[in-house]
CHARMM internal coordinates of N, CA and C (Angstrom, degrees):
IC EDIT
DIST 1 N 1 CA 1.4494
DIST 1 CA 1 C 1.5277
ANGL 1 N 1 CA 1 C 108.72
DIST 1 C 2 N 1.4215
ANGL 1 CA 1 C 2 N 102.26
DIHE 1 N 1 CA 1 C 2 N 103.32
DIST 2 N 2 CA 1.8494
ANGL 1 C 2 N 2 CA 94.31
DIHE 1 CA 1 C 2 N 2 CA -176.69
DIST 2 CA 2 C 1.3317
ANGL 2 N 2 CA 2 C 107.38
DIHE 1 C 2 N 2 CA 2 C -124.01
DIST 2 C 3 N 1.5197
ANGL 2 CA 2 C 3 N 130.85
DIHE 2 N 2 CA 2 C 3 N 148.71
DIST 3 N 3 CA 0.9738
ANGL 2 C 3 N 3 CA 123.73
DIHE 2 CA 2 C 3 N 3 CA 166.93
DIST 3 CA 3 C 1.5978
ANGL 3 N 3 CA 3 C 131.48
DIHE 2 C 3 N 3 CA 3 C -44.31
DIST 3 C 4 N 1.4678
ANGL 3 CA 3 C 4 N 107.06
DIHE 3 N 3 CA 3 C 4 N 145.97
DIST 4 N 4 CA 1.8752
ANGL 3 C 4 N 4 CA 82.97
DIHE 3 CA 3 C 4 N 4 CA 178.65
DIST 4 CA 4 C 1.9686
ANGL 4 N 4 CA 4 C 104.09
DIHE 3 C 4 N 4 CA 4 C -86.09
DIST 4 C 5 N 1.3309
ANGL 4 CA 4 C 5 N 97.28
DIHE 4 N 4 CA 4 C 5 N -36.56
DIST 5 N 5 CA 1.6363
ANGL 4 C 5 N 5 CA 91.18
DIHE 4 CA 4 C 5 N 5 CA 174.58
DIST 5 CA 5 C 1.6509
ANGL 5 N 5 CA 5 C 126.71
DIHE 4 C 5 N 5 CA 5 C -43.50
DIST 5 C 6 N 1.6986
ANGL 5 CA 5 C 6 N 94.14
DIHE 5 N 5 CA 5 C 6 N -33.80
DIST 6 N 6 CA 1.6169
ANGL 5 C 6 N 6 CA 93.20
DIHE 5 CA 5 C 6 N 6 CA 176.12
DIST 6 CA 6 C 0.9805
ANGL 6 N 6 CA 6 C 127.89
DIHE 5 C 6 N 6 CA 6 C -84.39
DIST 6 C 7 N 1.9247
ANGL 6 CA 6 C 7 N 119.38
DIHE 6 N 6 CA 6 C 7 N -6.74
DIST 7 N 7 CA 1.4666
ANGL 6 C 7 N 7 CA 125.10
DIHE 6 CA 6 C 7 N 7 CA 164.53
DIST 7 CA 7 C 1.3090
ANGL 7 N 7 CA 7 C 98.09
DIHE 6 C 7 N 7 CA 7 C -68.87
DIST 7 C 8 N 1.5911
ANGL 7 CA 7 C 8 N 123.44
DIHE 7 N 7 CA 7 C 8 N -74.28
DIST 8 N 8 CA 1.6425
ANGL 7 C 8 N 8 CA 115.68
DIHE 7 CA 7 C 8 N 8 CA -179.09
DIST 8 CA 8 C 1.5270
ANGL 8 N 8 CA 8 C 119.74
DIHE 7 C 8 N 8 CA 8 C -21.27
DIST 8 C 9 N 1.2310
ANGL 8 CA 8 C 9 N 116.71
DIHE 8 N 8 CA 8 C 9 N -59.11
DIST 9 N 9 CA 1.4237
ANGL 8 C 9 N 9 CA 137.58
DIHE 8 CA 8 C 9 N 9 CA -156.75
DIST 9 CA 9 C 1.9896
ANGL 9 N 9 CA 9 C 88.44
DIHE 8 C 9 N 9 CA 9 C -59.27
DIST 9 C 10 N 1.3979
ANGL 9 CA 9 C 10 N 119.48
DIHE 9 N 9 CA 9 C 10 N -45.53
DIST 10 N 10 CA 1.1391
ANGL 9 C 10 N 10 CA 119.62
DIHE 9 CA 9 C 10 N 10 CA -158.60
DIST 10 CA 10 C 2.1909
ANGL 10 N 10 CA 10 C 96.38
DIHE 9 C 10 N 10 CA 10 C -82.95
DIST 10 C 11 N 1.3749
ANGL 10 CA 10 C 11 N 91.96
DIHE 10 N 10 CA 10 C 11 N -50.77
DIST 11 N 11 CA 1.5096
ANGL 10 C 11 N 11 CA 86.44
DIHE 10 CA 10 C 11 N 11 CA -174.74
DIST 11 CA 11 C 1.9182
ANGL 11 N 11 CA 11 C 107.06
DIHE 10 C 11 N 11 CA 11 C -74.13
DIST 11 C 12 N 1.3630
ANGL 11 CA 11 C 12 N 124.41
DIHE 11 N 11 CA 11 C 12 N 11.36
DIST 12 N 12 CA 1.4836
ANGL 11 C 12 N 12 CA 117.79
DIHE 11 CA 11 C 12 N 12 CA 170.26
DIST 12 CA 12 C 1.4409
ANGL 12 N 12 CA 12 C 100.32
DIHE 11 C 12 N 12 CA 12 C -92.48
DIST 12 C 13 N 1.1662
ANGL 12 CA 12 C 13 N 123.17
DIHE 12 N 12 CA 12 C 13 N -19.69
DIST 13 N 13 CA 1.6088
ANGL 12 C 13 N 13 CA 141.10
DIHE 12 CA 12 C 13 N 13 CA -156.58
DIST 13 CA 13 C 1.9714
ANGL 13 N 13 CA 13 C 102.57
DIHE 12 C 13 N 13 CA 13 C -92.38
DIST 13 C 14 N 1.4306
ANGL 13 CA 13 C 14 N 105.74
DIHE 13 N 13 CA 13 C 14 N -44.71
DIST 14 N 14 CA 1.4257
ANGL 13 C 14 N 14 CA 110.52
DIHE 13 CA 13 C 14 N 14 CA -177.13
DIST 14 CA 14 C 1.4447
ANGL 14 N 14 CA 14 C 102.28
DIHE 13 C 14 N 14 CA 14 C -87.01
DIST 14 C 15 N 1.2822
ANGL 14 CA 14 C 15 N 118.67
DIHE 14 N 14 CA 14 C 15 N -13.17
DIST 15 N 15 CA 2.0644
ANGL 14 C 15 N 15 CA 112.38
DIHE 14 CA 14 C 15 N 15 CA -179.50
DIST 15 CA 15 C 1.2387
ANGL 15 N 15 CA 15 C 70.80
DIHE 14 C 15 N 15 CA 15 C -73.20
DIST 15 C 16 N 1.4001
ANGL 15 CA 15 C 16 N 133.83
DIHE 15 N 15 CA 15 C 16 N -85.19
DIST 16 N 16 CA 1.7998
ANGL 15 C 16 N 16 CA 141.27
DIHE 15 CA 15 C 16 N 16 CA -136.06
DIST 16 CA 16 C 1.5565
ANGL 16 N 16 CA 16 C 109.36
DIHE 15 C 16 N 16 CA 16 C -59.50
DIST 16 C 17 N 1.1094
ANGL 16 CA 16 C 17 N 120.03
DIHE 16 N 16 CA 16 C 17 N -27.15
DIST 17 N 17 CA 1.2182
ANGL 16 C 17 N 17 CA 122.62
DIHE 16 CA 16 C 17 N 17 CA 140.98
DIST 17 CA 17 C 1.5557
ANGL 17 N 17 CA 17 C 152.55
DIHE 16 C 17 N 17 CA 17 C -52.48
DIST 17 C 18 N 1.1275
ANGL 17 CA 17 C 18 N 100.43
DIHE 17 N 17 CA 17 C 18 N -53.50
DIST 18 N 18 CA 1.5749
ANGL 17 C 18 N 18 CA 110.62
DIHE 17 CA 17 C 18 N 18 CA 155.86
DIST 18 CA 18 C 1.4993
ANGL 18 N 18 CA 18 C 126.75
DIHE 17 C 18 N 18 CA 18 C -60.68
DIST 18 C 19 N 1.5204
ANGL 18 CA 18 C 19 N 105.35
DIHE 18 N 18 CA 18 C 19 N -29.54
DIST 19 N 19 CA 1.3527
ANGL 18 C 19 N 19 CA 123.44
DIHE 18 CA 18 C 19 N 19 CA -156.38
DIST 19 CA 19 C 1.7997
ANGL 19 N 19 CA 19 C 91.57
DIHE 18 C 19 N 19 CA 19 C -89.62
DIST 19 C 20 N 1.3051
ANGL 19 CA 19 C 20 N 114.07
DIHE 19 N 19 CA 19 C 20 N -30.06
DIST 20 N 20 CA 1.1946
ANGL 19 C 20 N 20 CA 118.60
DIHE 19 CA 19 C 20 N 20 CA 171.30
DIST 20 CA 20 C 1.8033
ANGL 20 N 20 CA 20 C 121.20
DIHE 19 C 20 N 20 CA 20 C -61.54
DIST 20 C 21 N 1.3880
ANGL 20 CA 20 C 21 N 99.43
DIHE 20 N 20 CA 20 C 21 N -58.74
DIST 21 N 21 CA 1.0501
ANGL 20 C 21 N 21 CA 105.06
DIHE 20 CA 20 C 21 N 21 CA -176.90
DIST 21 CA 21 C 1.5393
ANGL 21 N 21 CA 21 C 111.24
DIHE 20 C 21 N 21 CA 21 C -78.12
DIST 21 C 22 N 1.2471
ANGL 21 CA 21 C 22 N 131.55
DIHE 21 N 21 CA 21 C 22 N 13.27
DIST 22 N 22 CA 1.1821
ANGL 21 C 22 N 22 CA 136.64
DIHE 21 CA 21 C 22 N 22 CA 178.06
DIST 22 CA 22 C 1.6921
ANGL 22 N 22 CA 22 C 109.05
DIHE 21 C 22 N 22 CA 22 C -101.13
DIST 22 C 23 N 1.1827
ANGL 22 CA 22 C 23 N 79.92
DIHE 22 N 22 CA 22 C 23 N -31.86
DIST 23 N 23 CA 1.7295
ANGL 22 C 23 N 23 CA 100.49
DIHE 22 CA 22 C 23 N 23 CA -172.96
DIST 23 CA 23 C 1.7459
ANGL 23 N 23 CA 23 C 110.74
DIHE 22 C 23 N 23 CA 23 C -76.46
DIST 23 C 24 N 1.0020
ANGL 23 CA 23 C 24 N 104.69
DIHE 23 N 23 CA 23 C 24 N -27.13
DIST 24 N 24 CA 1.6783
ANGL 23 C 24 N 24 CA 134.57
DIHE 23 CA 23 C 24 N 24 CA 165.05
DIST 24 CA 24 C 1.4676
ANGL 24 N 24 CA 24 C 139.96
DIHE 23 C 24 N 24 CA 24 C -54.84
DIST 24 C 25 N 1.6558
ANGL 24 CA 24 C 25 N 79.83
DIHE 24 N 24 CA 24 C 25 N -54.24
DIST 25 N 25 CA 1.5967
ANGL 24 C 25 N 25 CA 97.86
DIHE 24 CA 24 C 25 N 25 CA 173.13
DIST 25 CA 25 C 1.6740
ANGL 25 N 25 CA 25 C 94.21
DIHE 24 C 25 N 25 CA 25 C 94.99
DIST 25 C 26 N 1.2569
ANGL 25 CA 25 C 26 N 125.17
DIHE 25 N 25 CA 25 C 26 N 10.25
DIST 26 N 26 CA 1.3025
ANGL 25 C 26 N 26 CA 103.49
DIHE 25 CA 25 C 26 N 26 CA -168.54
DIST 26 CA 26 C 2.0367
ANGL 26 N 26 CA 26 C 111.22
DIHE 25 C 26 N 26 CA 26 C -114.51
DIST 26 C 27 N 1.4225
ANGL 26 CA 26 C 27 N 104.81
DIHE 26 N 26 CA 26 C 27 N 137.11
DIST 27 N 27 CA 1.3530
ANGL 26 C 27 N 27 CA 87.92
DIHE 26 CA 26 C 27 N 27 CA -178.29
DIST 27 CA 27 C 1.9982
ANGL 27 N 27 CA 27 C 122.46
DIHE 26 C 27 N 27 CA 27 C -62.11
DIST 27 C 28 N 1.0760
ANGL 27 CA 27 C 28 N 132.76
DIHE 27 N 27 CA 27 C 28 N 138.35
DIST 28 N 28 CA 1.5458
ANGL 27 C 28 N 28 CA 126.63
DIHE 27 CA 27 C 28 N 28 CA -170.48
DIST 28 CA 28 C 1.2569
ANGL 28 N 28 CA 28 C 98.51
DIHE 27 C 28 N 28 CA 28 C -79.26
DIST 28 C 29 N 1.4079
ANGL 28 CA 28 C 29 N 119.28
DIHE 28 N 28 CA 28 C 29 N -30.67
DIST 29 N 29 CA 1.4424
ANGL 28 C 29 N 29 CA 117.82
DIHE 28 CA 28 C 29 N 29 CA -174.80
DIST 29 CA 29 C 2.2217
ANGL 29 N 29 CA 29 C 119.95
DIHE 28 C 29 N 29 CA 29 C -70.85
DIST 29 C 30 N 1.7327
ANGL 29 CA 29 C 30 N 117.72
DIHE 29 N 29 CA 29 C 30 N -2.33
DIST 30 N 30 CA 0.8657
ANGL 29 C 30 N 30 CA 113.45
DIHE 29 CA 29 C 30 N 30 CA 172.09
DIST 30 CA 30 C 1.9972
ANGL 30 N 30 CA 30 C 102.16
DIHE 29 C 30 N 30 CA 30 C -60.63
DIST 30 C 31 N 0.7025
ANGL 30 CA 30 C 31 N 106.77
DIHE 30 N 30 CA 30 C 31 N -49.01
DIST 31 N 31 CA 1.7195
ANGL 30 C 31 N 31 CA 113.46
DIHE 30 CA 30 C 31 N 31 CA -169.06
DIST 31 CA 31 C 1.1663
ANGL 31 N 31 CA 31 C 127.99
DIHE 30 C 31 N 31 CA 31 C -114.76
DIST 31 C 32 N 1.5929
ANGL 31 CA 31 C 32 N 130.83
DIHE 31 N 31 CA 31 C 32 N 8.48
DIST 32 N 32 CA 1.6865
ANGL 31 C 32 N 32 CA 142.49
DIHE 31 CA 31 C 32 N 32 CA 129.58
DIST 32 CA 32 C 1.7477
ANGL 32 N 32 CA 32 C 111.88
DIHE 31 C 32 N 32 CA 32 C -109.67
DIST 32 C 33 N 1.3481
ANGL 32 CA 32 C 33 N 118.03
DIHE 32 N 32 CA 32 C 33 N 68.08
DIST 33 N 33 CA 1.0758
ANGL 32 C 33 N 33 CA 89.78
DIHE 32 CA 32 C 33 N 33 CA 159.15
DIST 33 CA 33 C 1.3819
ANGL 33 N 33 CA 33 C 142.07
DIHE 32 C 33 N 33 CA 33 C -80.00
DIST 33 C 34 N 1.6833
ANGL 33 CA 33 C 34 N 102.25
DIHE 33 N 33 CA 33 C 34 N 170.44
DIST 34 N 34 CA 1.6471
ANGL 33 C 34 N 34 CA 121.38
DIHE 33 CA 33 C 34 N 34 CA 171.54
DIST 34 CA 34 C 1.3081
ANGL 34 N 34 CA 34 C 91.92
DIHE 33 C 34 N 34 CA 34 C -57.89
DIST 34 C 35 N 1.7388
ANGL 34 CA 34 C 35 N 125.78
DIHE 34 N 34 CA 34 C 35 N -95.93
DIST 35 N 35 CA 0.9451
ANGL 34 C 35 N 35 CA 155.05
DIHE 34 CA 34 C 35 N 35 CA -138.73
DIST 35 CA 35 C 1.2700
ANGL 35 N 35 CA 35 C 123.02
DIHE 34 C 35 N 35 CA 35 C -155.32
DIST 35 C 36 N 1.4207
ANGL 35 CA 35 C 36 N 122.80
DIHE 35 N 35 CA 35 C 36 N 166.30
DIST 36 N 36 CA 1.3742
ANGL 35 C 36 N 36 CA 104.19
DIHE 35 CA 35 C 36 N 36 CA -165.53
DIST 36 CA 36 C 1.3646
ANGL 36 N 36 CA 36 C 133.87
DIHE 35 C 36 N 36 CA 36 C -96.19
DIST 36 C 37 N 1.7950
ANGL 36 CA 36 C 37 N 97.68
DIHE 36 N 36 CA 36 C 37 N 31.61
DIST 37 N 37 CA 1.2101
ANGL 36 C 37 N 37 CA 110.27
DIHE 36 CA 36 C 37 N 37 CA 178.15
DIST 37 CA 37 C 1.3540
ANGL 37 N 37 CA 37 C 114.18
DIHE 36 C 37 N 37 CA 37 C -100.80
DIST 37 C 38 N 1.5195
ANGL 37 CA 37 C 38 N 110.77
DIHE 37 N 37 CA 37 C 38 N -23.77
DIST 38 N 38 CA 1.2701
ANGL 37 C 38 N 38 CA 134.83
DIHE 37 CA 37 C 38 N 38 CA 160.95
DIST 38 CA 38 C 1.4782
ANGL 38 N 38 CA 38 C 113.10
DIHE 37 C 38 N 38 CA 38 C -32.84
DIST 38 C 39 N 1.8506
ANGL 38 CA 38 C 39 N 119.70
DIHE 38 N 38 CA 38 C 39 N -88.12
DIST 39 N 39 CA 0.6987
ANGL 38 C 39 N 39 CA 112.58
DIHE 38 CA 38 C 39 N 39 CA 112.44
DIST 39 CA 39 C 1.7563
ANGL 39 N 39 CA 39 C 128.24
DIHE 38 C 39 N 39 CA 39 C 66.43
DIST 39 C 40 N 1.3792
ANGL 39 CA 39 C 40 N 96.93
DIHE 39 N 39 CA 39 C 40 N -135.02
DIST 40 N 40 CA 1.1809
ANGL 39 C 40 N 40 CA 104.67
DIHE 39 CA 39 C 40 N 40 CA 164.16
DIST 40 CA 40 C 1.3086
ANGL 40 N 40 CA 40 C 132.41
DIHE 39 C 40 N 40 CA 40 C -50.19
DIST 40 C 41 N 1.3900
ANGL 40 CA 40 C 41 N 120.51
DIHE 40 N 40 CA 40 C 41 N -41.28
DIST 41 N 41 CA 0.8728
ANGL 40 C 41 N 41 CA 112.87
DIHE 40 CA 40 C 41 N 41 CA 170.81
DIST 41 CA 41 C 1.6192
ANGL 41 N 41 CA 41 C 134.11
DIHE 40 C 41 N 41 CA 41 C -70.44
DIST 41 C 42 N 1.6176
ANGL 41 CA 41 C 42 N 100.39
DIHE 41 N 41 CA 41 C 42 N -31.11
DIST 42 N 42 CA 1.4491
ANGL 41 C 42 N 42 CA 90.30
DIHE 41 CA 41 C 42 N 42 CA 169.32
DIST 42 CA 42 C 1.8407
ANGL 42 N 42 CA 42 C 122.68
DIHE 41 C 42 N 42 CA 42 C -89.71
DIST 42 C 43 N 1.6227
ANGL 42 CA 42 C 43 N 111.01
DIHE 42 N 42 CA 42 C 43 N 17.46
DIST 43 N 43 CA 1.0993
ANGL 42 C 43 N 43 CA 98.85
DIHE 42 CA 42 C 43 N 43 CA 144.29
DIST 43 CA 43 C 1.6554
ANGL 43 N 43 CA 43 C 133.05
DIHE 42 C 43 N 43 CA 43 C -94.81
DIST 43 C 44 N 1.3250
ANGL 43 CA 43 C 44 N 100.28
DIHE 43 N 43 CA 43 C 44 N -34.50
DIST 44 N 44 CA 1.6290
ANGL 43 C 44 N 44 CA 81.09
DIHE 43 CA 43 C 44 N 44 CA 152.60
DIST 44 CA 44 C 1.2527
ANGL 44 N 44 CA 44 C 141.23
DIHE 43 C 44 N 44 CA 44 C -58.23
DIST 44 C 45 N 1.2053
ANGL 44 CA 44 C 45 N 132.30
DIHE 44 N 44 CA 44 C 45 N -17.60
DIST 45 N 45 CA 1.8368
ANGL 44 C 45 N 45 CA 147.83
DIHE 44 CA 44 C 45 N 45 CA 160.33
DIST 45 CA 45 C 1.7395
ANGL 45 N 45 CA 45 C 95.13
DIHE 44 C 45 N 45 CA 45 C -53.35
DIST 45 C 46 N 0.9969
ANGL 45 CA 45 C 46 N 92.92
DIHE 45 N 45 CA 45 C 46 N -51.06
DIST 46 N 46 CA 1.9657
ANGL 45 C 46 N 46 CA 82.98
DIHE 45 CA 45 C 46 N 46 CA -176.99
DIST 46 CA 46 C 1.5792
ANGL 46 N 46 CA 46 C 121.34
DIHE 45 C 46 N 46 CA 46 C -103.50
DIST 46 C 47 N 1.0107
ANGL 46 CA 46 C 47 N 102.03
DIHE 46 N 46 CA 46 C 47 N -8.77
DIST 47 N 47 CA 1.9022
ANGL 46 C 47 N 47 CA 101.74
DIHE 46 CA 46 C 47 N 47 CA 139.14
DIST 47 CA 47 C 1.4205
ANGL 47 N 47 CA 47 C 126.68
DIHE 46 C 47 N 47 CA 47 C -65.62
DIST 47 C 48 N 1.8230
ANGL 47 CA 47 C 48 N 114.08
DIHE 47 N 47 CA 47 C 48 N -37.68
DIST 48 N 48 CA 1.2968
ANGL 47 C 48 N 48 CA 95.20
DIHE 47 CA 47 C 48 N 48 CA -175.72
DIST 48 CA 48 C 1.8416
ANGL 48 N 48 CA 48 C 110.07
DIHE 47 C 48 N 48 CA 48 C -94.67
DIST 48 C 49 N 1.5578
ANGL 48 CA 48 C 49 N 96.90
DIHE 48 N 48 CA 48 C 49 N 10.16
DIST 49 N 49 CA 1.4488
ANGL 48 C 49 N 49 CA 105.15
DIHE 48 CA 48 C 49 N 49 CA 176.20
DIST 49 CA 49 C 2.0190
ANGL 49 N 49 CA 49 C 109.20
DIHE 48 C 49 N 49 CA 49 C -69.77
DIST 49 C 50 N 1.5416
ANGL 49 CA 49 C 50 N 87.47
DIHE 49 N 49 CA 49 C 50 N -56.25
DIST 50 N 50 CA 1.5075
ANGL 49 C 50 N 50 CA 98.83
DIHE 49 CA 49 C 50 N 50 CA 174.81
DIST 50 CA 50 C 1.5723
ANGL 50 N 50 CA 50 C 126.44
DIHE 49 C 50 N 50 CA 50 C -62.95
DIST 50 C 51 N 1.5225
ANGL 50 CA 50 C 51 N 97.28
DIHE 50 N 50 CA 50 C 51 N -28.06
DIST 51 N 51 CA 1.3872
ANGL 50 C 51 N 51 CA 97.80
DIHE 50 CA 50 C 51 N 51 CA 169.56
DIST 51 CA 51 C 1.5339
ANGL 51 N 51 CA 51 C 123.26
DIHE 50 C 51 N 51 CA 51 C -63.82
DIST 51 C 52 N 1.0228
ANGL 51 CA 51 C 52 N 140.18
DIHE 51 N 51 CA 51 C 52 N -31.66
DIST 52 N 52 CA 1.2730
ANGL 51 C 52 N 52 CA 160.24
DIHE 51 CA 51 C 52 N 52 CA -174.89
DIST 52 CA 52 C 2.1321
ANGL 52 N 52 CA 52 C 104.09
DIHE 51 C 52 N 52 CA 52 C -75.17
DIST 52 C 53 N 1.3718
ANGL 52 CA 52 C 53 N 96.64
DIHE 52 N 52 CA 52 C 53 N -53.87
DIST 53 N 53 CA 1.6037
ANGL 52 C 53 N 53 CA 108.99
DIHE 52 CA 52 C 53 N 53 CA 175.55
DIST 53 CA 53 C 2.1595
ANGL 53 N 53 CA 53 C 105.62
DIHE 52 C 53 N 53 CA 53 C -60.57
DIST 53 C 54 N 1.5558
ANGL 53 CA 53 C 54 N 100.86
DIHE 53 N 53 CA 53 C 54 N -44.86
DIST 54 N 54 CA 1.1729
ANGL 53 C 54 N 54 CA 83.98
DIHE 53 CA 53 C 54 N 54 CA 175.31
DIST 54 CA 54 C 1.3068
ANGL 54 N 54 CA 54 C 112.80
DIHE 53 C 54 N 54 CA 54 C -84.26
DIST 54 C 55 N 0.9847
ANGL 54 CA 54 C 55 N 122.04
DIHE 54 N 54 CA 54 C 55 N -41.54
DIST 55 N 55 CA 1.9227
ANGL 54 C 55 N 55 CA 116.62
DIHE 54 CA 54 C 55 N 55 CA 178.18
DIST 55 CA 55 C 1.7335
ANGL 55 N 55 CA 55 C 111.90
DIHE 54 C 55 N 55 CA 55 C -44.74
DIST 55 C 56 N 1.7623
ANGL 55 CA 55 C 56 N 124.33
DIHE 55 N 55 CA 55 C 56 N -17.51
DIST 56 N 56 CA 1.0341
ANGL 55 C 56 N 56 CA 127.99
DIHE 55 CA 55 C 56 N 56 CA 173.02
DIST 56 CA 56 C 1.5170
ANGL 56 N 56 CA 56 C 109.88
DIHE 55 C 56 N 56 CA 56 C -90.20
DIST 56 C 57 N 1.4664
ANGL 56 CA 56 C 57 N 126.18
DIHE 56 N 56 CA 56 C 57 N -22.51
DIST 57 N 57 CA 1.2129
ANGL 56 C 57 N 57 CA 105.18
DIHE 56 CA 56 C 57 N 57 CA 169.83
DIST 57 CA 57 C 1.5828
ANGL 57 N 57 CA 57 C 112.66
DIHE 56 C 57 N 57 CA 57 C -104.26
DIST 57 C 58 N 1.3433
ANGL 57 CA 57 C 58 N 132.41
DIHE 57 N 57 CA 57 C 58 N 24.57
DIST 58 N 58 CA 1.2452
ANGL 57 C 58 N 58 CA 130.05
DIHE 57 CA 57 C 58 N 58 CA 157.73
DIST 58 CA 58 C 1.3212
ANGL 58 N 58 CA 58 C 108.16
DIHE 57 C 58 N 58 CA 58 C -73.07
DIST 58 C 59 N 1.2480
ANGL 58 CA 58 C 59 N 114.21
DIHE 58 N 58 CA 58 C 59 N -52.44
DIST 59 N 59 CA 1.5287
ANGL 58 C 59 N 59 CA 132.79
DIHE 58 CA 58 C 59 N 59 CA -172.41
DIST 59 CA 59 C 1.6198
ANGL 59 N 59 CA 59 C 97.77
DIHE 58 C 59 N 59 CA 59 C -59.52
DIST 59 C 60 N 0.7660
ANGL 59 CA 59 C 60 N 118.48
DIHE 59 N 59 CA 59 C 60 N -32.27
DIST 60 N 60 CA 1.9980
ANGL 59 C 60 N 60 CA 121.54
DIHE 59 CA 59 C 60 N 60 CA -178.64
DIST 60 CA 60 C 1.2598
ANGL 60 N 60 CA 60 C 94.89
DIHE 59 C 60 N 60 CA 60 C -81.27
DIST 60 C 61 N 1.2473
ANGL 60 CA 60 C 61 N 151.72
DIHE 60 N 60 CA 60 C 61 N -72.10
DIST 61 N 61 CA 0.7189
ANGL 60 C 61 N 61 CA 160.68
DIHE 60 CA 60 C 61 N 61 CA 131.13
DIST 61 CA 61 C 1.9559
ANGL 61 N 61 CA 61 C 134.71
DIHE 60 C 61 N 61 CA 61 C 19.02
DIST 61 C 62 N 1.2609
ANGL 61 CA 61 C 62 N 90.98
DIHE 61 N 61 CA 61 C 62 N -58.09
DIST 62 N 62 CA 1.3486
ANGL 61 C 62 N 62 CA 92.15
DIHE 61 CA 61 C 62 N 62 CA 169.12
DIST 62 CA 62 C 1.5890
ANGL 62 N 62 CA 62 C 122.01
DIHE 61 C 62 N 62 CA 62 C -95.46
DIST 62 C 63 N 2.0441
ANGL 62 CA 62 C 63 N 107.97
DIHE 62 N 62 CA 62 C 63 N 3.34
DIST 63 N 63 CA 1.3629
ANGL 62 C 63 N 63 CA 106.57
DIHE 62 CA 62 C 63 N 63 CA -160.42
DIST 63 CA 63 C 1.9658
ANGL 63 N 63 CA 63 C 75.36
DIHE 62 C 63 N 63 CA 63 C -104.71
DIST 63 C 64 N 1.3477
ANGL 63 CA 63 C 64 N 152.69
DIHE 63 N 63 CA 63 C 64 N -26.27
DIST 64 N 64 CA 1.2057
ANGL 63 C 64 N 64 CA 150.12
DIHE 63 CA 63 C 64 N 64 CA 119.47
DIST 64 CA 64 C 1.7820
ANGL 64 N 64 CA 64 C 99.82
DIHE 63 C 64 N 64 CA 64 C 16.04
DIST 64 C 65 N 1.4710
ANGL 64 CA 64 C 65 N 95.81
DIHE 64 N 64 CA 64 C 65 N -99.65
DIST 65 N 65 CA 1.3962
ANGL 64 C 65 N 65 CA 115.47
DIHE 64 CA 64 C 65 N 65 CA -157.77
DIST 65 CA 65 C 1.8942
ANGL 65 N 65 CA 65 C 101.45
DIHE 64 C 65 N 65 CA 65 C -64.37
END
COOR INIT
IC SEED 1 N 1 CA 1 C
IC BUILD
C-alpha cells in the first residue's frame, strides 16, 4: 500500500536528477551505482576524459621548456 504522491514525489525527483547530471556532463553512475559494470565503465569515461587534459598539458609544457 504506497502512497501515489510518494511515487510521483520520487519519479519528479529522479527526472531532476538525471536531468542534472545530464546537464553536467557527468555520469550519475560514478557514485550510485547499478552494478559493477556501471561502474567500470564510467570510470573509464573519466580516465579517457583526463587522459586527453593531461596529454594537453604535456604538450604545453614541453613547448615551455
Amino acid at each position: 500500500m504506497s502512497d501515489k504522491n510518494t511515487t510521483t514525489t520520487k519519479d519528479d525527483l529522479a527526472k531532476v536528477e538525471r536531468s542534472l547530471y545530464n546537464a553536467t556532463g557527468i555520469s550519475k553512475n560514478i557514485f550510485n551505482t547499478d552494478g559493477n559494470m556501471a561502474l567500470e565503465k564510467s570510470i573509464l569515461n573519466d580516465e579517457s576524459t583526463i587522459r586527453n587534459l593531461i596529454l594537453q598539458f604535456t604538450i604545453f609544457f614541453d613547448r615551455i621548456v
